[in-house]
C-alpha angles and dihedrals in degrees: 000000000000106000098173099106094055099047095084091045077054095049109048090038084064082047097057086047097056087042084057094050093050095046087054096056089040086056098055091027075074099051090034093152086048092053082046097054097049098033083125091058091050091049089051082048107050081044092064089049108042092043093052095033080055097042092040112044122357095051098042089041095042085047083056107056094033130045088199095059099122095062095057091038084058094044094048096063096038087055086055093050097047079046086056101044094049093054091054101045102039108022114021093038091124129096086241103045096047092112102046092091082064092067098027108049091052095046089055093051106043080047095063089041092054089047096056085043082061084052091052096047086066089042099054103041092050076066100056140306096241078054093043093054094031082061089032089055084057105044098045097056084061096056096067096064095034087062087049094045090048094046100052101047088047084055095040084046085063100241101138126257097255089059100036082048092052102040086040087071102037087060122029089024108043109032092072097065088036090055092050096042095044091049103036093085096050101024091104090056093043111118106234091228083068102045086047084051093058089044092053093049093049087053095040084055092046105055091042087057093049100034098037099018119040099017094062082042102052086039098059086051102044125190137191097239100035097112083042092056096036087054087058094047091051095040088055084052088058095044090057096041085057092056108040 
């Protein structure tokens, strides 16, 4: 198949996505006491969002496509806990970097899964364009809030503005256009179990950032409003699965 004319109609749809993201941190970069004050409610948030985008639709679309799903899903959230640990036994050991694994482990984690988003913008668009913008429409509504989510636990992690702000936009901003344009060339000769691999790791990490990482988070901090708030995120998860 000749995907060329749909490559621009790809590319500028990741772009939208990283723009949106953008647009997100630069929101709450202006109310930055605000996103302080309610990290927890973030964390209980993004929660809601990462567990059901996992349940469904990474792991039932990954199962689809590989047979060996399971396994990846399995070895994407172990390699987020040995991250983890690593982080908090070898780099963040000390009474003042405790926190540093908050920011870092979901940044990591919303990163791959953008990237893979980027993956899933050249696939869907070698379908058809009406396919391509009915997923793009989906997956865009998600960046907004993932920006937000990044920016604010690498604040609450104590790493400074300047630098959340940075590595907030290489990667929950900038994978998605790298992963289009580093797949668009080669997308037609991709096998579907790897692409279902990737699609089972990204959902393995992501779960493990919402269930180990940000629940605990959000529990040791609780709020009045924090089911309230994890309802919505899972209910905007649901929103988006429905629409990809």
């Amino acid at each position: 198949m000749d995907v060329s004319p749909f490559i621009p109609d790809a590319i500028w749809a990741s772009l939208l996505a990283g723009v949106t993201t953008t647009l997100g941190v630069l929101v709450v970069r202006q109310f930055e006491d605000w996103g302080r004050r309610n990290a927890a409610y973030f964390a209980c948030f993004a929660a809601g969002v990462l567990i059901a985008v996992s349940f469904l639709h990474l792991v039932p679309k990954s199962l689809e496509l590989s047979a060996h799903g399971p396994v990846f899903m399995l070895t994407g959230y172990l390699l987020m806990h040995f991250f983890n640990r690593f982080l908090t036994t070898q780099v963040c050991d000390k009474p003042t970097t405790t926190d540093y694994a908050i920011g870092l482990v979901t940044m990591l984690g919303i990163g791959f899964h953008s990237f893979v988003d980027g993956v899933m913008y050249s696939i869907t668009f070698t379908v058809s364009f009406f396919t391509g913008v009915a997923s793009a429409l989906g997956m865009v509504l998600h960046e907004f809030p993932e920006g937000i989510i990044t920016y604010v636990l690498l604040l609450r992690s104590g790493i400074g503005d300047k630098w959340a702000f940075r590595l907030t936009l290489l990667s929950a901003a900038a994978t998605t256009p790298l992963g289009t344009l580093l797949s668009y060339r080669w997308i037609t000769s991709i096998d579907e179990p790897v692409l279902g691999n990737l699609m089972a790791i990204s959902a393995g990490a992501l779960f493990y950032v919402g269930a180990t990482h940000l629940l605990p988070m959000a529990e040791r901090e609780p709020r009045r409003y924090s089911l309230v708030v994890l309802g919505a995120g899972t209910a905007t998860a649901v929103g988006i699965t429905l629409s990809i």
